[in-house]
C-alpha positions as CSV (number, residue, x, y, z in Angstrom):
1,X,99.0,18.9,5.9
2,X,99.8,22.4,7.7
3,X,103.3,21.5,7.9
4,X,103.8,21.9,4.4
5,X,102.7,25.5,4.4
6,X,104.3,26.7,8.3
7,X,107.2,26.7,6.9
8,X,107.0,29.6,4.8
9,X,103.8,31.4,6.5
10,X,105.7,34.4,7.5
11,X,107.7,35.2,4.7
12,X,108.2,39.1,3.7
13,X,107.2,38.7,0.0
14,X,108.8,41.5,-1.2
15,X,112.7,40.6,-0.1
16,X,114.0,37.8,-1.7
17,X,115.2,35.1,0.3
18,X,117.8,32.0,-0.2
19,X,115.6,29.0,-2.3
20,X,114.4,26.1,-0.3
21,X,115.0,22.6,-2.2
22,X,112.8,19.5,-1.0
23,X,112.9,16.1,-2.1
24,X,114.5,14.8,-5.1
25,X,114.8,18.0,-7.4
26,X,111.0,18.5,-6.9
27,X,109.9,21.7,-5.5
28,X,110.5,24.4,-4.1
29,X,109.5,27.4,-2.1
30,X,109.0,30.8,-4.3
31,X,109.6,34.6,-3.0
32,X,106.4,36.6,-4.2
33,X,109.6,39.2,-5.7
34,X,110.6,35.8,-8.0
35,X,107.3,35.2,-9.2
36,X,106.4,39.0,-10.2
37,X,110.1,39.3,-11.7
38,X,108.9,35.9,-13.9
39,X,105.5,37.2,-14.9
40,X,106.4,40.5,-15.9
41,X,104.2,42.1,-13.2
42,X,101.5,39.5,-13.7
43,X,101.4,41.3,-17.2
44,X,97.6,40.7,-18.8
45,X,100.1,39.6,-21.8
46,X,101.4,36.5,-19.8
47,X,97.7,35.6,-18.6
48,X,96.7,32.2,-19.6
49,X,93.5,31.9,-17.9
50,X,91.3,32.8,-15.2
51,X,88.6,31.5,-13.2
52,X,86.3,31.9,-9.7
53,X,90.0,30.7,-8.6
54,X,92.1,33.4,-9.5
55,X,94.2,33.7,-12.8
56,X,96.8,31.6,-14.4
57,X,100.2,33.6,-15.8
58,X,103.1,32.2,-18.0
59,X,106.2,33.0,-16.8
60,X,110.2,31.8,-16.9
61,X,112.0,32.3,-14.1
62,X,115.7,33.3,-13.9
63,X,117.2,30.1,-14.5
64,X,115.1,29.6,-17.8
65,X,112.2,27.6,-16.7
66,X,109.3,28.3,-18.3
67,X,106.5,28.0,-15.3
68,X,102.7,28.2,-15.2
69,X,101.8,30.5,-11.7
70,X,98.2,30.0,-10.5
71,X,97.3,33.1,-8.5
72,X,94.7,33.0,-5.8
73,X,92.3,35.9,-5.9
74,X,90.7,36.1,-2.2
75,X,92.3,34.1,0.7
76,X,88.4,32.8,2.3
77,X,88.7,29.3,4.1
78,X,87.7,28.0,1.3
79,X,90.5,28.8,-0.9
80,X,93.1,28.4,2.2
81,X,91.9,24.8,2.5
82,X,92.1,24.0,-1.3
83,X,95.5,25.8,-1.8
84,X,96.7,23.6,0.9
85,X,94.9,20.4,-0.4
86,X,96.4,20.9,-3.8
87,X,100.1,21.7,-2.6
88,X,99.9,18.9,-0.3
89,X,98.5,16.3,-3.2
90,X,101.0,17.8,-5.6
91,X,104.4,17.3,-3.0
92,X,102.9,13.6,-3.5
93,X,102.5,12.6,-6.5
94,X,105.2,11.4,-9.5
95,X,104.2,10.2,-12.3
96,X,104.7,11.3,-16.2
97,X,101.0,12.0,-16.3
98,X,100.2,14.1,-13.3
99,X,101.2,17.6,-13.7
100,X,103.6,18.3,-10.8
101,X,104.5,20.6,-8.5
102,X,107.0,23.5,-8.9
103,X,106.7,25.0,-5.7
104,X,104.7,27.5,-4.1
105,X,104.1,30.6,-2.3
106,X,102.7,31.2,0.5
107,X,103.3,34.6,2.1
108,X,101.1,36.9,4.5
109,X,98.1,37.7,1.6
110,X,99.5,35.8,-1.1
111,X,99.0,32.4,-2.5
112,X,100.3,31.1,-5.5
113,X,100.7,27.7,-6.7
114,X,103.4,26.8,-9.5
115,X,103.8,23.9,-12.4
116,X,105.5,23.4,-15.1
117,X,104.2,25.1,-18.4
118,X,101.6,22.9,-21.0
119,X,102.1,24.4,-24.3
120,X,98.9,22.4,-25.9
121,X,97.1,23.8,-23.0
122,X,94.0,21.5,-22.3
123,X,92.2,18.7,-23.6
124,X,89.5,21.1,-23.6
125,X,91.0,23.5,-25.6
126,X,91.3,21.0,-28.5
127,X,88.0,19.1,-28.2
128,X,85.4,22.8,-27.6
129,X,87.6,25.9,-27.5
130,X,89.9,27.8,-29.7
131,X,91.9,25.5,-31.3
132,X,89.2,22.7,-32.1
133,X,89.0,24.1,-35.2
134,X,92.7,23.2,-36.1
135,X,91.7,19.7,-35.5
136,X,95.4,19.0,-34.2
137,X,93.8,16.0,-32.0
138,X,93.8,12.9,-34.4
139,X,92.5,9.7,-33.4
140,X,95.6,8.1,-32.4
141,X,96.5,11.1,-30.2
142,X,93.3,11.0,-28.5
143,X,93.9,7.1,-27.8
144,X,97.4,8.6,-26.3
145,X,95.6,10.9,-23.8
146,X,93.3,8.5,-22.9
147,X,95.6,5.3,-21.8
148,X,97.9,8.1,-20.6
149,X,95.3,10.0,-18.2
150,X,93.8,6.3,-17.3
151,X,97.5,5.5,-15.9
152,X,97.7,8.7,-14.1
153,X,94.5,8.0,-12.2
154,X,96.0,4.3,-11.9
155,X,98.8,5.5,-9.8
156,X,96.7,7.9,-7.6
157,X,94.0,5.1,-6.7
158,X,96.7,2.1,-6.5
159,X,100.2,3.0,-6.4
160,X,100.5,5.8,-3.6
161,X,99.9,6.1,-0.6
162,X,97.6,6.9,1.2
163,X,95.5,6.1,-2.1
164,X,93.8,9.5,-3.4
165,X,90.6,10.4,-5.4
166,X,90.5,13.2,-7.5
167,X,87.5,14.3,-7.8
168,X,87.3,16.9,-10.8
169,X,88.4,14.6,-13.7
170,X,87.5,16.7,-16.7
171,X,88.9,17.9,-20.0
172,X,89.7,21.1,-18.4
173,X,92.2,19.5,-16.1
174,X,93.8,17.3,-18.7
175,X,96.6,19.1,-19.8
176,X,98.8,18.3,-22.8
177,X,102.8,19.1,-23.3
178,X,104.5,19.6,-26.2
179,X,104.6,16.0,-27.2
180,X,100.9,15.5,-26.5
181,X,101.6,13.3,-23.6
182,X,98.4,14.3,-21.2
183,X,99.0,15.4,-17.3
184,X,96.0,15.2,-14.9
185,X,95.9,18.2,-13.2
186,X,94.0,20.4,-10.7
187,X,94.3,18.5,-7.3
188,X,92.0,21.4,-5.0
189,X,89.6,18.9,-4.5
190,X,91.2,15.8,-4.0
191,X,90.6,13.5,-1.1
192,X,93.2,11.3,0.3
193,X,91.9,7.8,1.8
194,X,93.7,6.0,4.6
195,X,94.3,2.4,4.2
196,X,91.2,-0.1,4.2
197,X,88.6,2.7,3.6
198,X,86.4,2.0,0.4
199,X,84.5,5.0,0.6
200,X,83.4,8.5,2.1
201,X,80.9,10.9,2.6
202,X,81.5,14.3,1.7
203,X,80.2,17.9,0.2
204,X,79.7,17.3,-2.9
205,X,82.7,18.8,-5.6
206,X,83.2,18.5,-9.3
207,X,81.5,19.1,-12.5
208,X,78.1,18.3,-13.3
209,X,78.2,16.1,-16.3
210,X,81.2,14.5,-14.9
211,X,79.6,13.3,-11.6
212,X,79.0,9.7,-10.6
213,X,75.8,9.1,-9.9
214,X,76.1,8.2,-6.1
215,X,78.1,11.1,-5.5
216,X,76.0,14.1,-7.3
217,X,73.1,12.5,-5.1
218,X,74.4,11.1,-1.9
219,X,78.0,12.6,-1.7
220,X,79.1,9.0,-1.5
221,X,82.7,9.4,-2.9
222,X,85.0,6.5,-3.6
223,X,88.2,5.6,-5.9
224,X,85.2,4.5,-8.2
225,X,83.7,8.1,-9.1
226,X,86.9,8.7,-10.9
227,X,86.6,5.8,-12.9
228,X,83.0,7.2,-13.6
229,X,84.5,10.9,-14.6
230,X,86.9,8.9,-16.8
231,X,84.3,7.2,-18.7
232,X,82.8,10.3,-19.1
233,X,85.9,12.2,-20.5
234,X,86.7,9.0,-23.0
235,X,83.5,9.5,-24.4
236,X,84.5,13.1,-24.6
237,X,87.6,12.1,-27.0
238,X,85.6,9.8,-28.9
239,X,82.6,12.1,-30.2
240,X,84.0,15.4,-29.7
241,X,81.0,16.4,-28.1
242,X,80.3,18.1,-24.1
243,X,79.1,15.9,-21.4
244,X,76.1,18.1,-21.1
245,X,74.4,20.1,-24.0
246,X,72.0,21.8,-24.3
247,X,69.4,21.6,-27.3
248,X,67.6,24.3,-29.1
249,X,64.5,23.9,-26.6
250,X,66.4,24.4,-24.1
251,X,66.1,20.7,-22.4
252,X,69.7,19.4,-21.0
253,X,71.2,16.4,-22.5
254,X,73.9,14.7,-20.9
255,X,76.6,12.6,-23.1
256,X,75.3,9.0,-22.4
257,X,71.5,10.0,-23.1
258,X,73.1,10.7,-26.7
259,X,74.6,7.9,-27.0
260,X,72.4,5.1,-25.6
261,X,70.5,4.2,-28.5
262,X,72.8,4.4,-31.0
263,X,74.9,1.8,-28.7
264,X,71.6,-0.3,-28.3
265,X,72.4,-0.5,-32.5
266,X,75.7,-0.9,-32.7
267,X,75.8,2.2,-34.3
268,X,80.1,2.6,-33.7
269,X,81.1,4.7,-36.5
270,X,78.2,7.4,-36.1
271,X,79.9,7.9,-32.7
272,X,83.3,9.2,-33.4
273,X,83.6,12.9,-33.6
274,X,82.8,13.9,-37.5
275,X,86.2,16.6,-37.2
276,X,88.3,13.2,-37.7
277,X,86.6,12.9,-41.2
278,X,86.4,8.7,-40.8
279,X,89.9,8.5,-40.1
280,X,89.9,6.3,-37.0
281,X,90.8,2.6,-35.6
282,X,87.9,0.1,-36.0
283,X,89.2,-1.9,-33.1
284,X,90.1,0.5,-30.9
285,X,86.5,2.6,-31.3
286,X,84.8,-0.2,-30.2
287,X,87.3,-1.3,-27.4
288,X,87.2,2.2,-25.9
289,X,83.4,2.2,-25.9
290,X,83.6,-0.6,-24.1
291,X,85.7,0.6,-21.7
292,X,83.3,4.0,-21.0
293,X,80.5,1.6,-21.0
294,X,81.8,-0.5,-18.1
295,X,83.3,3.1,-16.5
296,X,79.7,4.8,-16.4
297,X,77.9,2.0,-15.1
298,X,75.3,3.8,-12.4
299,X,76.3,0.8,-9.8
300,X,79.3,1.4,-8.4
301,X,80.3,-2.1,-7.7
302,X,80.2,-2.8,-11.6
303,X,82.4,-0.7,-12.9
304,X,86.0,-1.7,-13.6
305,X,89.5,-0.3,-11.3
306,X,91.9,2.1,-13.1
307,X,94.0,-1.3,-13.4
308,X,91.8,-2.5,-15.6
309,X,90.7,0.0,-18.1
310,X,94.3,0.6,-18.7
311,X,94.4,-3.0,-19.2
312,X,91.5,-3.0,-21.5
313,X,92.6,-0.2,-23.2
314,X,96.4,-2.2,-24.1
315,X,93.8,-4.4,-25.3
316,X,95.3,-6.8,-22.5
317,X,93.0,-9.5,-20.7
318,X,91.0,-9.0,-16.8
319,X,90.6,-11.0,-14.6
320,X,87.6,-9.2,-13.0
321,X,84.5,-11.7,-13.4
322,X,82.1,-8.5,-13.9
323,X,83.9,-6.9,-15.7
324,X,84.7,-9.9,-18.0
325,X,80.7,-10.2,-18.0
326,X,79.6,-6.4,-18.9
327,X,82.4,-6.5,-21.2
328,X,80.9,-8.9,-23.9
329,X,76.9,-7.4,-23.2
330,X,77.5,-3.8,-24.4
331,X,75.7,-1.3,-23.0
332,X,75.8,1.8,-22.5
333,X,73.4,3.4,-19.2
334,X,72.6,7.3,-19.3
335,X,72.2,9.2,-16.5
336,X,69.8,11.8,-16.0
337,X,70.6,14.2,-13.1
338,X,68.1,15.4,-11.3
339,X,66.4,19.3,-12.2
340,X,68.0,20.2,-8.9
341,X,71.1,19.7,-10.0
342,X,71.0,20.7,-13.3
343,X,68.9,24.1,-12.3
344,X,72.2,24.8,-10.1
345,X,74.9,23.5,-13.2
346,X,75.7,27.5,-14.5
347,X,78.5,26.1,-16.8
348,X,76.7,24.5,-19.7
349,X,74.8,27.9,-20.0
350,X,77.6,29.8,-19.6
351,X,79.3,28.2,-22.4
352,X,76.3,28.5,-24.4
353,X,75.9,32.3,-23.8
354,X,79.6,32.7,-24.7
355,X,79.7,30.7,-28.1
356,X,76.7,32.6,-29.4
357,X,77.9,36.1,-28.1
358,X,81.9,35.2,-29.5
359,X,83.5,33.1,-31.8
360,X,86.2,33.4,-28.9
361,X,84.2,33.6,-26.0
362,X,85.7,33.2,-22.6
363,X,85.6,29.6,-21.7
364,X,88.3,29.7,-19.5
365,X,86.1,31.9,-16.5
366,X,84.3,28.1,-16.9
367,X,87.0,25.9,-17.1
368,X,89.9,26.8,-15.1
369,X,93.6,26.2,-15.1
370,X,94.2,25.8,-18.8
371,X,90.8,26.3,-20.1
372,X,90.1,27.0,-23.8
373,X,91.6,31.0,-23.5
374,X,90.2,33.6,-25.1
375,X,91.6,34.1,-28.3
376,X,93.2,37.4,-27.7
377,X,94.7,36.9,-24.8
378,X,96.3,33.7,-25.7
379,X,99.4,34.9,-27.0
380,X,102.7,33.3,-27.7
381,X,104.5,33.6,-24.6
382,X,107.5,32.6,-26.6
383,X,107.6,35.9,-28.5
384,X,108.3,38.1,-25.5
385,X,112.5,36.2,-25.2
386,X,112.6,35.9,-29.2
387,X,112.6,32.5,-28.5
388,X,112.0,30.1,-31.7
C-alpha cells in the first residue's frame, strides 16, 4: 500500500510538475498548484461539504473536467492511514457504480483525494436533506439505486481481488450522477481480505444504525456486514425514513424496530415512504422487503451474498437453500444496539439539533463526502464558467 503514495511523497506543491498517467486512462497524480488553480483558492463558493475529515470543493481543471477534491484537514495517523486506504482501494476498483479515482495528492502537509463530480450529490441528500422536499427520487429510481449500489458491492465482495469490505455503506456514500445511476463511495475504511479468509477482527468503523450486529458488538467483520448495511440502506429507499430516530421522549428507534410489526401484518403499503403519494410497484415493494429481510438477519450465516440480492432484486431465481427458505417466511428481525453504543452515536442527535435549529441545517458536518449541504453553500458550481 505505501508504494502508491512514495511516489509522490516529496513533491514541492507549489511548482507544477509534468502529469503522471497510470493504468488505463485512470488516475493520476495532482500538483497542489493544479488543484488550488481548479478550486479557485478552495473558494467557500466551490465548497460542497465538510466533515471531521476535511472539506469537499468542486472544481474543473484545465482540460474541462469537472472534479470533486476532498481535502484533508490534519495529517494524524489516523488520517495518513485512511487517505492511504482509500487511494489504494480506489486505484482498484472499476466498475459503473463505484465512484473512482481521479488521482491524488500527496505533498509534504497536504493530502487531497480527487473523483469525478456527482451532480445529484447523495442518496442522502434526496431521502433527509435539502432536496427531499423536491421529491426528485420516484420509486422506480430508487429501485435503480438499489440493484445499482447492490452490484457495486457485488463486484467488491466477488469480482476483485483480493475481495474487499466496505465497511461504511450508508446513504451518505451513495452518490448519484446526472443520470441517477448510484456510485458507492467513501473507501477510508475499507478492508481488503486475502484469499480463503471469511472473516476478521477489527476496531470497530461505521455508522451506528448501519452496523451489523456482530460487528457493532464483537468487531467481527466479514463480506456479510455489508450485506447487513445494505439491507439497511434499502429499507432507507423504501420508507424514506433514518435508520435511527429519535422520538419525542427521547428513546432511540432503529429502522427495523419500526418496521417489525407492521411486517408481522403484512402491512406492505404503510411501508413505503408517504413523499411517493402511492405511486409505487406492488411487486417490487414486496420483493425488496424481502430482500432487506434476508440482508438484516442478526445471524450472519443467514443472510444472502451480494450475488444473490442482485439476483433477487432482477427478480431472478437462488439457488441458496437458506435463502430460498427465509425467503418464503417473511420476517423482518430488529436490532436493538446496546445503550453503550447508542450513548456514544452523536449523529442522530446532531441531526436532530440541526433540523429544529434550521430548515437548512448543516448535515453535511454528519454525513461527509456529499452529505445533504447546507442550503446556502450549495451553489451551482455551473454558474461560475456560464455554463448551461
Amino acid at each position: 500500500m505505501g508504494s502508491s503514495l512514495s511516489c509522490c511523497g516529496d513533491e514541492k506543491v507549489d511548482e507544477g510538475q509534468n502529469n503522471e498517467m497510470v493504468g488505463e486512462n485512470s488516475w493520476r497524480i495532482f500538483t497542489y498548484k493544479e488543484l488550488y488553480t481548479a478550486t479557485n483558492g478552495f473558494s467557500e463558493n466551490y465548497k460542497l461539504g465538510e466533515g471531521g475529515f476535511g472539506s469537499v470543493y468542486w472544481g474543473k481543471t484545465s482540460d474541462g473536467l469537472q472534479i470533486a477534491v476532498k481535502k484533508l484537514k490534519s495529517m494524524n495517523s489516523k488520517a495518513e492511514m485512511e487517505f492511504a486506504v482509500e487511494v489504494e482501494v480506489l486505484g482498484r476498483v472499476r466498475h459503473k457504480n463505484l465512484l473512482g479515482l481521479r488521482g491524488y495528492c500527496a505533498g509534504n502537509e497536504q493530502r487531497l483525494i480527487v473523483y469525478d463530480y456527482m451532480p445529484n450529490l447523495s442518496l442522502l441528500s434526496h431521502l433527509h436533506g435539502h432536496l427531499s422536499r423536491e421529491v426528485q427520487l420516484d420509486w422506480k429510481k430508487r429501485m435503480k439505486i438499489a440493484i445499482g449500489s447492490a452490484e457495486g458491492l457485488l463486484y467488491l465482495h466477488h469480482e476483485v481481488t483480493p475481495h474487499i469490505i466496505h465497511r461504511d455503506i450508508k446513504a451518505s456514500n451513495v452518490l448519484l450522477d446526472s443520470n441517477f445511476e448510484p456510485l458507492v463511495a467513501d473507501f477510508g475504511f475499507a478492508k481488503l481480505i486475502p484469499e480463503g479468509v471469511s472473516h476478521m477482527t477489527t476496531r470497530v468503523k461505521g455508522t451506528l444504525g448501519y452496523l451489523a450486529p456482530e460487528y457493532a458488538m464483537w468487531g467481527k467483520v466479514s463480506e456479510s456486514c455489508d450485506v447487513y448495511s445494505f439491507g439497511i440502506l434499502l429499507l432507507e429507499l423504501i420508507t424514506g425514513r433514518k435508520p435511527i430516530e429519535k422520538l419525542p421522549n427521547g428513546v432511540k428507534r432503529t429502522i427495523t424496530e419500526w418496521m417489525e410489526p407492521m411486517i408481522a401484518k403484512e402491512k406492505f403499503k404503510d411501508l413505503v415512504d408517504p413523499k411517493l403519494k402511492g405511486n409505487f410497484d406492488e411487486i417490487q415493494l414486496k420483493q425488496s422487503i424481502r430482500v432487506a429481510a434476508l440482508c438484516v438477519q442478526t445471524e450472519p450465516d443467514k443472510r444472502p451474498t451480494m450475488k444473490e440480492v442482485v439476483c433477487i432484486l432482477k427478480g431472478q431465481e437462488v439457488n441458496n437453500v437458506v435463502v430460498k427458505a427465509n425467503h418464503e417466511n417473511l420476517r423482518i428481525q430488529s436490532v436493538k444496539y446496546g445503550d453503550d453504543l447508542v450513548a456514544m452515536d452523536q449523529a442522530s442527535d446532531q441531526e436532530e439539533d440541526d433540523e429544529s435549529s434550521s430548515d437548512q441545517g448543516n448535515e453535511s458536518s454528519v454525513y461527509g463526502v456529499f452529505g445533504a449541504m447546507e442550503m446556502q453553500k450549495m451553489q451551482d458550481p455551473y454558474k461560475h464558467f456560464g455554463e448551461k
